[in-house]
TIDOTI-377624 format. One record per residue (C-alpha): residue in three letters; chain; x, y, z. Coordinates in pm, 1 decimal, always signed. Example, Ala and Ser with C-alpha at 12.3 -4.5 7.8 and 13.67 -1.06 7.14 Angstrom:
# TIDOTI-377624
@code = ALA	unit = A	x = +1230.0	y = -450.0	z = +780.0
@code = SER	unit = A	x = +1367.0	y = -106.0	z = +714.0
# end
This chain:
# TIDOTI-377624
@code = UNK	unit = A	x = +392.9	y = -71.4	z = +1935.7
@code = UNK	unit = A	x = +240.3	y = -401.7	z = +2045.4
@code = UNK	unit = A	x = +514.9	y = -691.0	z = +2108.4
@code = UNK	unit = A	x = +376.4	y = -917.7	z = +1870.0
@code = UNK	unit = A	x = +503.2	y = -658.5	z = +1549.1
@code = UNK	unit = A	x = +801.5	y = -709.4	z = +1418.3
@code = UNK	unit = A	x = +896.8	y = -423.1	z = +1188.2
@code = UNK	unit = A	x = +1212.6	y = -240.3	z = +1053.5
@code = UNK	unit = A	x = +1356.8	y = +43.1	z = +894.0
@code = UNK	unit = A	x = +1599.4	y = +74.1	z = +582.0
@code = UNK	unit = A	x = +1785.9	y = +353.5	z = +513.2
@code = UNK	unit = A	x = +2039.8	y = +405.3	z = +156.7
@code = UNK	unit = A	x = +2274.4	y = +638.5	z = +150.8
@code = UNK	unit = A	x = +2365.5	y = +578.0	z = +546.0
@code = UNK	unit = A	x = +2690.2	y = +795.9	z = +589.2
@code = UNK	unit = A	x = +2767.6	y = +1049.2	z = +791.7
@code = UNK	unit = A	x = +2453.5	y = +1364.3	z = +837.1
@code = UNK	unit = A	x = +2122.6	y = +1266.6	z = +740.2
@code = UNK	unit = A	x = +2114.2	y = +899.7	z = +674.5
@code = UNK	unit = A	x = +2332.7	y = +829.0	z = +1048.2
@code = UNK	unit = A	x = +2079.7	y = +1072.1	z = +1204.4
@code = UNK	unit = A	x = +1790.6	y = +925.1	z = +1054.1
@code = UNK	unit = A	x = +1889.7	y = +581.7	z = +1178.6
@code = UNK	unit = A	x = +1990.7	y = +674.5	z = +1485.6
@code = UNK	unit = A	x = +1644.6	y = +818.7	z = +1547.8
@code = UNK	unit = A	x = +1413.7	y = +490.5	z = +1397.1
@code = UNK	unit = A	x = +1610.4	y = +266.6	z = +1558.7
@code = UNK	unit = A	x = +1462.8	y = +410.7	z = +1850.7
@code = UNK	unit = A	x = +1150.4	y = +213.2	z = +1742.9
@code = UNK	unit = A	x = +1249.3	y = -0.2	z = +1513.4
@code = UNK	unit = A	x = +1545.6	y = -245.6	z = +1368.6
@code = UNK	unit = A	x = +1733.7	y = -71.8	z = +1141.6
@code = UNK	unit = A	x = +1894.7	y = -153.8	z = +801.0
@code = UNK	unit = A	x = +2189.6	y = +90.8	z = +644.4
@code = UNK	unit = A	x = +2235.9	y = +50.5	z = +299.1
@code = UNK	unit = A	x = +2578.1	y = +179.5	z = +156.0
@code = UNK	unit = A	x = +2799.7	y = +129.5	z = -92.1
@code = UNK	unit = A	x = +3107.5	y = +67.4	z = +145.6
@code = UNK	unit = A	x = +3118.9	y = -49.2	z = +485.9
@code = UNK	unit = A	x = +3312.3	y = +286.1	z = +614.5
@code = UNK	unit = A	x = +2986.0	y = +474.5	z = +571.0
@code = UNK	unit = A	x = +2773.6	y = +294.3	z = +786.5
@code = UNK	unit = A	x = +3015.4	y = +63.2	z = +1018.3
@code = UNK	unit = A	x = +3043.9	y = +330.3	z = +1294.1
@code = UNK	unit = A	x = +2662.8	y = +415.4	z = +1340.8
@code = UNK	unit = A	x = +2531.0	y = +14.8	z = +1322.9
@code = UNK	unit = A	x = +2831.1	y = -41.7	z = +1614.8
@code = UNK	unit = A	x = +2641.8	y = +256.1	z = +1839.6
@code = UNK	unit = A	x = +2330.8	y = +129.0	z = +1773.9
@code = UNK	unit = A	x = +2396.4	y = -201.6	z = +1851.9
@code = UNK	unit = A	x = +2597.4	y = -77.6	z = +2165.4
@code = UNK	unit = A	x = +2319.8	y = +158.2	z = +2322.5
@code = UNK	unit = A	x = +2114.0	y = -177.2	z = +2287.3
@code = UNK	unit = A	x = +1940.9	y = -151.8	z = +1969.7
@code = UNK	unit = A	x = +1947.4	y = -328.8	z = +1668.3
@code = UNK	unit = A	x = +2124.8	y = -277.7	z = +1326.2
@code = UNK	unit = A	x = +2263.7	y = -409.4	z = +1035.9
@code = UNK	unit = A	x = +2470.7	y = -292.0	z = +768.5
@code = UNK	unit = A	x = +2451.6	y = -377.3	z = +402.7
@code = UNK	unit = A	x = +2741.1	y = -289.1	z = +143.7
@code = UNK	unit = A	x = +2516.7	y = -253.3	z = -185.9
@code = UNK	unit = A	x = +2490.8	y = -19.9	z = -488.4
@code = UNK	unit = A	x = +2134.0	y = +78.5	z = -519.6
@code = UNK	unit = A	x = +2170.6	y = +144.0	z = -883.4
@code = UNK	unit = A	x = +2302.7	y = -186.0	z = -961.5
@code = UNK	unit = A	x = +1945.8	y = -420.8	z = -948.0
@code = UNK	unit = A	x = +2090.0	y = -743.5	z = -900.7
@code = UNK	unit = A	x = +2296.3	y = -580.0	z = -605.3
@code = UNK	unit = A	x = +1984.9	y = -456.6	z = -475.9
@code = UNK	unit = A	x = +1842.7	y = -786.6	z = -486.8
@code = UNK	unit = A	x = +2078.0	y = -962.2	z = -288.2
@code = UNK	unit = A	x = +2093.9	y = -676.7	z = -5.4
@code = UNK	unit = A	x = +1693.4	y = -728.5	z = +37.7
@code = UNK	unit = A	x = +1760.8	y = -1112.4	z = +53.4
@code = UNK	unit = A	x = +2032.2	y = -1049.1	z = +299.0
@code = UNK	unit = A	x = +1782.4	y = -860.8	z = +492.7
@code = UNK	unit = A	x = +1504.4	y = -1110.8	z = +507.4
@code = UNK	unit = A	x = +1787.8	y = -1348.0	z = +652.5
@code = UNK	unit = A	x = +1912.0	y = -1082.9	z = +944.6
@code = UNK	unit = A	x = +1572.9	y = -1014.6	z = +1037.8
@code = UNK	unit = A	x = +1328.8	y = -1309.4	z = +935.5
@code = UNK	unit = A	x = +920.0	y = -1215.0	z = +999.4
@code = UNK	unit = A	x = +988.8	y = -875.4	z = +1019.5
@code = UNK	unit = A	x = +742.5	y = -615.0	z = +809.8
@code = UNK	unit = A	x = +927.5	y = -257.8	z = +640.1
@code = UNK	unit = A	x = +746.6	y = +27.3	z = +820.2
@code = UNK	unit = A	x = +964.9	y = +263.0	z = +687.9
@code = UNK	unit = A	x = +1195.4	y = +345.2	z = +381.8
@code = UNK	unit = A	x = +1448.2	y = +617.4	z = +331.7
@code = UNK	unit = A	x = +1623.5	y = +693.4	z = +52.8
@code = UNK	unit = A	x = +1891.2	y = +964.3	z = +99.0
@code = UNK	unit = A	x = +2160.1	y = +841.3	z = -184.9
@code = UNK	unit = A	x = +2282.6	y = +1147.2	z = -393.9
@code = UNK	unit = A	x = +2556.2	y = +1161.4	z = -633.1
@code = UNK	unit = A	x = +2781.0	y = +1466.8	z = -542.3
@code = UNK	unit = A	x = +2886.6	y = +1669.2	z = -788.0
@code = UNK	unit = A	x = +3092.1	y = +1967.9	z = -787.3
@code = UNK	unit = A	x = +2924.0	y = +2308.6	z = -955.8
@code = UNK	unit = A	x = +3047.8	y = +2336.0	z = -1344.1
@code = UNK	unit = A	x = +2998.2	y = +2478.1	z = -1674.4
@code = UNK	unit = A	x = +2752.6	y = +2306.3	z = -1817.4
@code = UNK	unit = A	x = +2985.2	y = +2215.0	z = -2115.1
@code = UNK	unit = A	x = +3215.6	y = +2105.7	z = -1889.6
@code = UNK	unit = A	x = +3027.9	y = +1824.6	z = -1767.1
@code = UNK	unit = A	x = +3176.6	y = +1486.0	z = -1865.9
@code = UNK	unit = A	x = +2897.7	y = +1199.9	z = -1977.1
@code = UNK	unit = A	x = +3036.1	y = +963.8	z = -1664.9
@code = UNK	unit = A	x = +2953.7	y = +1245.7	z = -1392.9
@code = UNK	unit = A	x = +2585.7	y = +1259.6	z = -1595.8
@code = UNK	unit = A	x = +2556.5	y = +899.5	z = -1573.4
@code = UNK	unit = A	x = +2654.5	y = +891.9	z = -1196.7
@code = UNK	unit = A	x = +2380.2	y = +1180.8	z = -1106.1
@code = UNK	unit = A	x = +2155.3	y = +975.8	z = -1301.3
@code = UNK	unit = A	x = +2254.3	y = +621.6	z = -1097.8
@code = UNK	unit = A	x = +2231.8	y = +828.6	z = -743.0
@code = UNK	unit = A	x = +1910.1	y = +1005.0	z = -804.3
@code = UNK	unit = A	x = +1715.7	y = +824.0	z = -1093.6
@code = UNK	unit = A	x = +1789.7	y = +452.9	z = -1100.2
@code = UNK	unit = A	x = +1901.8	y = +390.3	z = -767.6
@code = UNK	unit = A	x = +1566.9	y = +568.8	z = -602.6
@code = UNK	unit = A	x = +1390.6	y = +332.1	z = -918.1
@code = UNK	unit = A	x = +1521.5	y = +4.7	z = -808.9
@code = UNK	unit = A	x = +1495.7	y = +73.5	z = -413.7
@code = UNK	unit = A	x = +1120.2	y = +189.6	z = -461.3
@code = UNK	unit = A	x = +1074.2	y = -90.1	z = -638.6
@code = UNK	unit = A	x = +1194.6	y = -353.4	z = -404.6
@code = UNK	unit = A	x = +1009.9	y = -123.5	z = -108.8
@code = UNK	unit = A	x = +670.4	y = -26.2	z = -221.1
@code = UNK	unit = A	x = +531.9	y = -377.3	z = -226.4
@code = UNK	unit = A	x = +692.4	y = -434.4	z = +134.9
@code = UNK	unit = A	x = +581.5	y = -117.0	z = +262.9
@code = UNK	unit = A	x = +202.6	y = -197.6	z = +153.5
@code = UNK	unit = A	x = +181.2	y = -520.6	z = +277.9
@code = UNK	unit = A	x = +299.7	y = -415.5	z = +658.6
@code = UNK	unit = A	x = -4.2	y = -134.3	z = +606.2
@code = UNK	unit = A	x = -217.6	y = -337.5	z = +806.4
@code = UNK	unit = A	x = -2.1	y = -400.8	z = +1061.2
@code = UNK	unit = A	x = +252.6	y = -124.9	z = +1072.0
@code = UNK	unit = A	x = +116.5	y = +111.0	z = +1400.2
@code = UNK	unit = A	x = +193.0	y = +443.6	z = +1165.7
@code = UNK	unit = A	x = +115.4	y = +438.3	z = +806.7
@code = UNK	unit = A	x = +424.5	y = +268.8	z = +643.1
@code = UNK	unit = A	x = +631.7	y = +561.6	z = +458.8
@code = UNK	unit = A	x = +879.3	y = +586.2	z = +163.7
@code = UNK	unit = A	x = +1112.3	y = +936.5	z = +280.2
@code = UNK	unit = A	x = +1285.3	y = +1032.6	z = -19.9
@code = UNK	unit = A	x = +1598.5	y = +1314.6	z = +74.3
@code = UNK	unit = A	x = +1579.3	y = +1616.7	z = -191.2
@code = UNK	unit = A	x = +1775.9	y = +1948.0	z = -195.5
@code = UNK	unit = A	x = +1702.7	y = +2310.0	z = -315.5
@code = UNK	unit = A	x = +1781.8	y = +2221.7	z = -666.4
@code = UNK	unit = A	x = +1520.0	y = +1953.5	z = -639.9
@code = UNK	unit = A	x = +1297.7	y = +2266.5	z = -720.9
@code = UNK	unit = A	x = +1540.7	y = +2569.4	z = -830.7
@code = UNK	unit = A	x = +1808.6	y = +2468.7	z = -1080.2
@code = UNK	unit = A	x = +2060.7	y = +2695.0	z = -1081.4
@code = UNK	unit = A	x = +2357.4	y = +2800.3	z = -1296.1
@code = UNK	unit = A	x = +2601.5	y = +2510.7	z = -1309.4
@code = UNK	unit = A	x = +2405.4	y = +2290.7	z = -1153.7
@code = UNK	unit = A	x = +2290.2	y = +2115.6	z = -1464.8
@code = UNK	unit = A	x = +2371.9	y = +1755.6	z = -1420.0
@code = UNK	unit = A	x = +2277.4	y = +1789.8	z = -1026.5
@code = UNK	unit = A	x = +1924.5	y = +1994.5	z = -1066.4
@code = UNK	unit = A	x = +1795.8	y = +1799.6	z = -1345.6
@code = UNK	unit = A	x = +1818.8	y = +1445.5	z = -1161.7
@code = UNK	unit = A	x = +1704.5	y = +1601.5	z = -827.1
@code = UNK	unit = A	x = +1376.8	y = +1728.3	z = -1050.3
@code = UNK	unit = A	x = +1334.8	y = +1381.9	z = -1186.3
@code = UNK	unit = A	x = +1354.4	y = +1220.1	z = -853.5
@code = UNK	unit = A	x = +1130.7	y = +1485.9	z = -697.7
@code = UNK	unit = A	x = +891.7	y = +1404.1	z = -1014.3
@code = UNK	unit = A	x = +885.5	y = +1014.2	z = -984.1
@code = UNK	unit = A	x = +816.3	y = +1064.9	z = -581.1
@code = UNK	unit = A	x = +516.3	y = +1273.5	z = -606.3
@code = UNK	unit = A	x = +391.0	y = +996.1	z = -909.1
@code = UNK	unit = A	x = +449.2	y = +767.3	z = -615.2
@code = UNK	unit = A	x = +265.1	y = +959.1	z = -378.7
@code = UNK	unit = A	x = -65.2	y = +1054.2	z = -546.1
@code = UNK	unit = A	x = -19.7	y = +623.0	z = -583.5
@code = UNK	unit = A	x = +57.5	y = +448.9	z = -268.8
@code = UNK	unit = A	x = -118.5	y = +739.3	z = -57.7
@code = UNK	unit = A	x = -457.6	y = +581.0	z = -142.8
@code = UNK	unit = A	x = -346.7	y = +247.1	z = -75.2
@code = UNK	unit = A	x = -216.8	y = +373.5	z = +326.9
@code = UNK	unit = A	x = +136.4	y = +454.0	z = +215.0
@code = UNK	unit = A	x = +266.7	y = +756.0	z = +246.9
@code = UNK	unit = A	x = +541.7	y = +849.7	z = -18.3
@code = UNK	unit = A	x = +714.8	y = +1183.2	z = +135.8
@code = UNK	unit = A	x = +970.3	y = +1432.8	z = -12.7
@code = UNK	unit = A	x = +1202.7	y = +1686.2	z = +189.7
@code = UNK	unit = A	x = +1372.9	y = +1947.9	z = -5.2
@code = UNK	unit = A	x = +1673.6	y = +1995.0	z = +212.6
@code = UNK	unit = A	x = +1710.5	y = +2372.7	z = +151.5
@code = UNK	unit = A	x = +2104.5	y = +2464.3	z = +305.6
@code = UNK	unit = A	x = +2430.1	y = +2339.8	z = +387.7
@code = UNK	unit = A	x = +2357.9	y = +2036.1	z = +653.9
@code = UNK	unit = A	x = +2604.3	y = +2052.8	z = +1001.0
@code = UNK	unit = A	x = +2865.7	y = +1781.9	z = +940.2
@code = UNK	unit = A	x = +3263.2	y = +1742.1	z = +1007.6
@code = UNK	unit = A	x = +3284.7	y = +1809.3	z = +604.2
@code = UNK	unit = A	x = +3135.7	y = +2100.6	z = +628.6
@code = UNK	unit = A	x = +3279.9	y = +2262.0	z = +941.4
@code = UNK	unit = A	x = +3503.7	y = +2508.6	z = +750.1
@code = UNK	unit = A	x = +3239.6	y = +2621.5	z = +558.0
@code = UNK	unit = A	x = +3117.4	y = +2984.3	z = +585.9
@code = UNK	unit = A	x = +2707.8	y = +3007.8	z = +533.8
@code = UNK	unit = A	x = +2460.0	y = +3293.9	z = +625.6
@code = UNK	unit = A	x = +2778.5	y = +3496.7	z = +808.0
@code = UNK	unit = A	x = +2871.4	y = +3174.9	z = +1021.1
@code = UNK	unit = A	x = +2714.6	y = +3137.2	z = +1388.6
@code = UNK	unit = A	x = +2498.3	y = +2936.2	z = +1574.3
@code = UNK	unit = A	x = +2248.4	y = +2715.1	z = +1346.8
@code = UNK	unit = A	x = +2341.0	y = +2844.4	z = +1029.3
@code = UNK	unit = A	x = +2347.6	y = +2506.5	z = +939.0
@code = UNK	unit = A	x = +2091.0	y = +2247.7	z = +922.3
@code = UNK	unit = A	x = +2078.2	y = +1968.1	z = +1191.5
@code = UNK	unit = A	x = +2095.6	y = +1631.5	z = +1076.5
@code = UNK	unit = A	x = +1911.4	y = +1580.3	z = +1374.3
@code = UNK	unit = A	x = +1657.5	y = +1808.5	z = +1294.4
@code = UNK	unit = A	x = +1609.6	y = +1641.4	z = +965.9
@code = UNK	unit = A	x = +1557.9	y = +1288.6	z = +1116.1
@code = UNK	unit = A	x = +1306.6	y = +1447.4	z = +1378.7
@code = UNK	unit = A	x = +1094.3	y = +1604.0	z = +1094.4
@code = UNK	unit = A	x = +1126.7	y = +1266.1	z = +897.4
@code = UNK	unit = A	x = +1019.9	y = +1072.9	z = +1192.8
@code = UNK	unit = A	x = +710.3	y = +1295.7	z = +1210.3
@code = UNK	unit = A	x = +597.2	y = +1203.1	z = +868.3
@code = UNK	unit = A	x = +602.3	y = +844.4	z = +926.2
@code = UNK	unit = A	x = +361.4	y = +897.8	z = +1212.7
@code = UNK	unit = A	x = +158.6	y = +1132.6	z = +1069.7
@code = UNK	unit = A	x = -175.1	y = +997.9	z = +1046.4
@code = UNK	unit = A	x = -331.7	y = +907.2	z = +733.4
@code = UNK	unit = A	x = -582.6	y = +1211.2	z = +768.9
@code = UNK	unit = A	x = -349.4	y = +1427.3	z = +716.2
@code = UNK	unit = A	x = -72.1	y = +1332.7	z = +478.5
@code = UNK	unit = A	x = +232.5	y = +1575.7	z = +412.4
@code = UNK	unit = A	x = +345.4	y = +1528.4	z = +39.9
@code = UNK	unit = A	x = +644.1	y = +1752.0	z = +87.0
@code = UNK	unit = A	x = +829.6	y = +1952.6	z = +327.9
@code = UNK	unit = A	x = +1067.3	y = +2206.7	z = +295.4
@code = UNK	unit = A	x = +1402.2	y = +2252.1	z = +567.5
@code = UNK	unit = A	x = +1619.9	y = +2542.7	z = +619.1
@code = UNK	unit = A	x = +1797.2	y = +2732.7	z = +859.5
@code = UNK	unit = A	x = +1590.9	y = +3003.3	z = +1030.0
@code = UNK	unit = A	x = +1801.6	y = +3225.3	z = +843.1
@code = UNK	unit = A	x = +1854.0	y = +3113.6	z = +546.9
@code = UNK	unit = A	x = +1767.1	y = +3305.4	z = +222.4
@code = UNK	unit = A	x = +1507.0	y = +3197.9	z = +3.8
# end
């Protein structure tokens, strides 16, 4: 990347797993910005950033919440002044515990739909016009990484109020894709398929326990690191990660 860029990375949903990996592995290139709703989720990975020499900045904002959203992009245009998006990741996700489907209360609807409809709305909103104007200056094609999970494409039994706001994410990405892609963006989806390898999930038994069983957040930030430099010849609308020995 020639001095004279100066470009950054965003990343919502910044906690701990995929959005601290991902971060950890742009800011190898770039600035980073970690969107969260509290400061807890993102205070300890800006600090080792910052520490190892890099640069980051936290936000505290509610991506579902427009006028919240607003003020975390102004925010950012103040921390780093000049500097073009090359690259957008939205990994916000409400979590919601398997049910009955008549179980499901209309709040925990509403909060799937906040997480994985309007939040990913407003942020591609506010990042689609950023990414395409640093498309003639960005040194990969500027992406949009949008974090799915298996029942982004399998909905299973009491997974109603999950699957069906996965889908519609999954849905308004590839819209987004067949879109920007002709215009040099390049809108990406990753159905994370398995249980990812955090400190929640340590007790956890998957695919008869052992080594990898689990998905690496690091492995996830690697393969979304490789489709922001894919070249524009050869896009990659969607990737799928497991475990090598997961079932599916």
């Amino acid at each position: 990347m020639a001095s004279t860029q100066k470009l950054f990375a965003v990343v919502v949903g910044a906690g701990p797993g995929t959005g601290r990996a991902a971060a950890l592995r742009f800011a190898k290139a770039y600035p980073v910005v970690l969107l969260a709703r509290t400061p807890g989720s993102y205070q300890d990975t800006v600090k080792e950033i910052n520490d190892a020499g890099g640069k980051a900045v936290g936000i505290s904002t509610d991506a579902s919440d427009i006028k919240a959203l607003e003020s975390a992009f102004e925010s950012i245009g103040k921390e780093l002044p000049g500097h073009k998006l090359a690259a957008a990741i939205y990994n916000a996700s409400a979590r919601l515990a398997p049910k009955p489907f008549l179980e499901i209360k209309p709040e925990e609807f509403d909060a799937s739909i906040d997480a994985n409809i309007r939040g990913f709305f407003n942020f591609a909103q506010k990042a689609l016009p950023l990414l395409e104007d640093a498309v003639s200056s960005s040194p990969h094609p500027p992406s949009l990484i949008v974090t799915g999970a298996t029942a982004s494409v399998k909905a299973s039994a009491r997974f109603a109020a999950f699957a069906s706001t996965k889908w519609a994410k999954r849905a308004l990405t590839q819209s987004l894709a067949r879109e920007y892609g002709p215009k040099g963006v390049h809108v990406a989806h990753a159905v994370i398929d398995g249980v990812i390898d955090i400190p929640k999930t340590a007790g956890y038994s998957v695919n008869g326990g052992g080594e990898d069983s689990k998905i690496s957040p690091d492995s996830i930030a690697e393969t979304y690191w490789n489709l922001h430099t894919q070249h524009r010849s050869g896009f990659t609308w969607e990737v799928d990660i497991r475990p090598f020995i997961e079932k599916w």
